[in-house]
C-alpha positions as CSV (number, residue, x, y, z in Angstrom):
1,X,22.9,56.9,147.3
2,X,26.1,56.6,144.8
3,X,27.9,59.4,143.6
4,X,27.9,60.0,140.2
5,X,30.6,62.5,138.7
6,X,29.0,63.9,135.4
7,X,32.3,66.7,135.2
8,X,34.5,66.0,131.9
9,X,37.1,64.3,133.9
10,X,38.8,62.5,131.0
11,X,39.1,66.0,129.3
12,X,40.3,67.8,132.8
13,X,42.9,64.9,132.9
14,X,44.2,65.0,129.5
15,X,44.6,68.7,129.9
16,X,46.3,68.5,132.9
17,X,48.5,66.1,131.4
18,X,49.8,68.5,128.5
19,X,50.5,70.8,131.2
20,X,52.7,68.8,132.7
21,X,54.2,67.5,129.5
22,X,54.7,71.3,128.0
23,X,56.1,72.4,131.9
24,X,58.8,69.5,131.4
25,X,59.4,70.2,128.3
26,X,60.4,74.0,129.4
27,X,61.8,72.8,132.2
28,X,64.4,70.5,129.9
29,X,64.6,73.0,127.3
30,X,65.8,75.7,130.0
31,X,68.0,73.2,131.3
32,X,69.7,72.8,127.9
33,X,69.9,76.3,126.9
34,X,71.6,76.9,130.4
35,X,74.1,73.7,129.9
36,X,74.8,75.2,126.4
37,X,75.1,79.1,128.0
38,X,77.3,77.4,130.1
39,X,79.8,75.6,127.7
40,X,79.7,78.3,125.9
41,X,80.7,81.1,128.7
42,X,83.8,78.4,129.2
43,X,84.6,77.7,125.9
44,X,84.5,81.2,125.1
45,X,86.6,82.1,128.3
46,X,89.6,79.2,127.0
47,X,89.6,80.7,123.7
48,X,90.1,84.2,125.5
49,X,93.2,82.4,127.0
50,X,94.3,80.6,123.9
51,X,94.5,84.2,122.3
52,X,96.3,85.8,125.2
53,X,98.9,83.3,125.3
54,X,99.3,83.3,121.4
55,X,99.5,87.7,121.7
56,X,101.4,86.5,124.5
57,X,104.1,84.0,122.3
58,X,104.4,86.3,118.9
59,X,105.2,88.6,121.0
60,X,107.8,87.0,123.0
61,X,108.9,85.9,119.3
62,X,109.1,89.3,117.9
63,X,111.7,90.0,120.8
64,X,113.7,87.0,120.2
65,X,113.9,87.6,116.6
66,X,115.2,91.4,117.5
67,X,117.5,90.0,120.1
68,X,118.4,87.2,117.5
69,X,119.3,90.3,114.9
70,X,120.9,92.0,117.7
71,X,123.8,89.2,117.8
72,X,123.6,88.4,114.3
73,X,124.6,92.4,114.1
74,X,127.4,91.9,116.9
75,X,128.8,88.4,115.4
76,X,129.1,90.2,112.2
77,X,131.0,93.3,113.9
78,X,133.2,91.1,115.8
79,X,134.1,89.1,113.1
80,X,135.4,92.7,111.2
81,X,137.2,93.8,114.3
82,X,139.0,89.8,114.4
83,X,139.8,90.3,110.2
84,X,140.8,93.5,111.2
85,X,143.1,92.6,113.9
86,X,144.3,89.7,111.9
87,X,145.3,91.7,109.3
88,X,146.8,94.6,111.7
89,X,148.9,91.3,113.3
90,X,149.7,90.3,110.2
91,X,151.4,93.3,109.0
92,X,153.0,93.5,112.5
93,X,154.8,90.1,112.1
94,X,155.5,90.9,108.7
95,X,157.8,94.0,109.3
96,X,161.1,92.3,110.0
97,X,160.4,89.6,106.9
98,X,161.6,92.1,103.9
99,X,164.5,92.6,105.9
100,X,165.5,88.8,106.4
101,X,163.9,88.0,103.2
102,X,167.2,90.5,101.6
103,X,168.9,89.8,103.8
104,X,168.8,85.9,103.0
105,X,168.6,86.6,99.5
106,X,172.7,88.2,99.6
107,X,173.3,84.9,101.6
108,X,172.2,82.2,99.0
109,X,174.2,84.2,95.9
110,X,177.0,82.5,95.6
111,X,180.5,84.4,94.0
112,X,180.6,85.1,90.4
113,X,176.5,85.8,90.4
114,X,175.6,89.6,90.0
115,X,171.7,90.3,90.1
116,X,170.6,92.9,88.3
117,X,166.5,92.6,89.3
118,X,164.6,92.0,92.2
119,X,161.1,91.9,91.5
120,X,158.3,91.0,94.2
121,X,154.4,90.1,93.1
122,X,152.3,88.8,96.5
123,X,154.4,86.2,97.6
124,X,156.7,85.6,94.3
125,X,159.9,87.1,93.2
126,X,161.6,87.1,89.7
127,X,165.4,87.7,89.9
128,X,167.5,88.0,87.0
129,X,171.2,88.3,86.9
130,X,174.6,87.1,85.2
131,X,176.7,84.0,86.0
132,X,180.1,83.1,85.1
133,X,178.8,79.7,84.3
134,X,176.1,77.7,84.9
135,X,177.5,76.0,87.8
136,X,176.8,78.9,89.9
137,X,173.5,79.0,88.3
138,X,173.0,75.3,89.9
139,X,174.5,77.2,93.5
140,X,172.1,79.6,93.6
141,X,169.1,77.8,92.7
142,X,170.4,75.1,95.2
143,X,171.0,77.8,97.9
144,X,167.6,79.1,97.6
145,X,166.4,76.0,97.9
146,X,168.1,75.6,101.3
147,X,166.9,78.5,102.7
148,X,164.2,78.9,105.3
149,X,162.5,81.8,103.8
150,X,162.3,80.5,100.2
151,X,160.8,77.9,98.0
152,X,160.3,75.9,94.5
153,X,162.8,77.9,92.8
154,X,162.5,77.5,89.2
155,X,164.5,78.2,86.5
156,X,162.9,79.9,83.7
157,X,166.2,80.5,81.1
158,X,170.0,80.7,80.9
159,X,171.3,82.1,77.9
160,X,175.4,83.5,77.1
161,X,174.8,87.4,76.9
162,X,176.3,89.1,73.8
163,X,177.8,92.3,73.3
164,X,175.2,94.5,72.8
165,X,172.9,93.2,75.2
166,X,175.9,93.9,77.5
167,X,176.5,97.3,76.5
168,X,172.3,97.8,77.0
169,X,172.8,96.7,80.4
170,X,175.0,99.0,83.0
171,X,174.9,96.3,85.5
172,X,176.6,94.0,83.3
173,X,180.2,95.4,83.2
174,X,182.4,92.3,82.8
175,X,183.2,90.4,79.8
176,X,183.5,87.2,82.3
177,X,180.0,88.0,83.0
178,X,178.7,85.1,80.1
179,X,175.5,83.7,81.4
180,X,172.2,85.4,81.8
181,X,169.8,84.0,84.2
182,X,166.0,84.5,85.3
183,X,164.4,82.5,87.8
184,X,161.5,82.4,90.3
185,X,161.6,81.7,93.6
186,X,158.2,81.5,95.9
187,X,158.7,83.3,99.6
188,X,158.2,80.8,102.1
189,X,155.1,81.7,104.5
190,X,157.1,83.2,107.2
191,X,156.5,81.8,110.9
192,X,156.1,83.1,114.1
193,X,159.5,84.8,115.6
194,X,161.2,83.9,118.6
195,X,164.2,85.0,120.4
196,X,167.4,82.7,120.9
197,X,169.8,83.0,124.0
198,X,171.5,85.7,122.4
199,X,168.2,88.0,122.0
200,X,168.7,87.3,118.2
201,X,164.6,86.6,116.5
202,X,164.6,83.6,114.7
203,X,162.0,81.4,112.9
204,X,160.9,78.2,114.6
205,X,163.0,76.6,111.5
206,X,166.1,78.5,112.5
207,X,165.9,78.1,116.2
208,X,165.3,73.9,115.9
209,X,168.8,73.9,113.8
């Protein structure tokens, strides 16, 4: 005798079906929300990193930039103490150059030229005095001229001194004395000294002669 199934099998079936279907469903749906739990854990893990290393850098910045100041602060101090010892080095080398500077200046006046002013502004002097004539004028300026210590001597006026400008001026005591003179003269920027043989400081200009 044949077997005859009267259960709802189609229904049974279908059912079963949806089972499956909702169970994969989970099942994929717990798979992504792990893969996405995952990437997520390791993203969130390199942007950890990312924001150590950048804590990390500004910091390592902010000591370079205080480091940076540091020398900027030193450069700035050691470039004082250098204008500093420049200028001290300065005035040392300087000391003697009055001295020759005079004693040059009594050197290039020639006879019959009397100066009656000497006056020094920075690195200029105006000097003013009588001449017999103008030739010595000429002398003088061409003396200066000469010298190692001294240059661009201009003339600035020569005019025959009465008799009451001479009576005005003590210094100018002889009648022979005709000629007043003014003139400037620029001091030459003196050199570094060195001694000769004889122990005698000279310029580098003097010592090559």
């Amino acid at each position: 005798m044949a077997k005859i199934n009267l259960l709802p099998w189609r229904q049974e079936l279908k059912k079963q079906r949806q089972q499956e279907f909702i169970a994969i469903n989970a099942a994929v749906a717990l798979s992504a929300a792990a893969i996405i739990m995952f990437f997520h854990i390791v993203f969130s893990s390199q942007l950890s990193e990312q924001e150590e290393r950048k804590a990390y850098i500004q910091s390592e910045i902010a000591t370079l930039d205080g480091q940076i100041k540091q020398i900027d602060e030193l450069q700035t101090r050691k470039d004082e103490l250098l204008a500093r010892m420049k200028v001290i080095q300065d005035l040392q080398g300087r000391r003697p150059v009055i001295v020759r500077v005079f004693d040059e200046l009594a050197r290039a006046v020639p006879n019959k030229v009397y100066l009656i002013s000497v006056v020094r502004k920075e690195d200029i002097f105006t000097i003013e005095g009588y001449a017999e004539s103008n030739t010595q004028v000429s002398t003088f300026l061409r003396n200066l001229n000469a010298s190692v210590w001294f240059k661009n001597p201009v003339l600035s006026k020569v005019e025959a001194s009465d008799e009451q400008a001479k009576k005005n001026d003590k210094k100018a005591i002889a009648d022979k004395k005709n000629n007043r003179f003014a003139l400037t003269v620029a001091l030459e920027a003196p050199e570094p000294v060195k001694e000769d043989e004889t122990g005698v400081k000279k310029t580098n200009k003097e010592a090559s002669k």
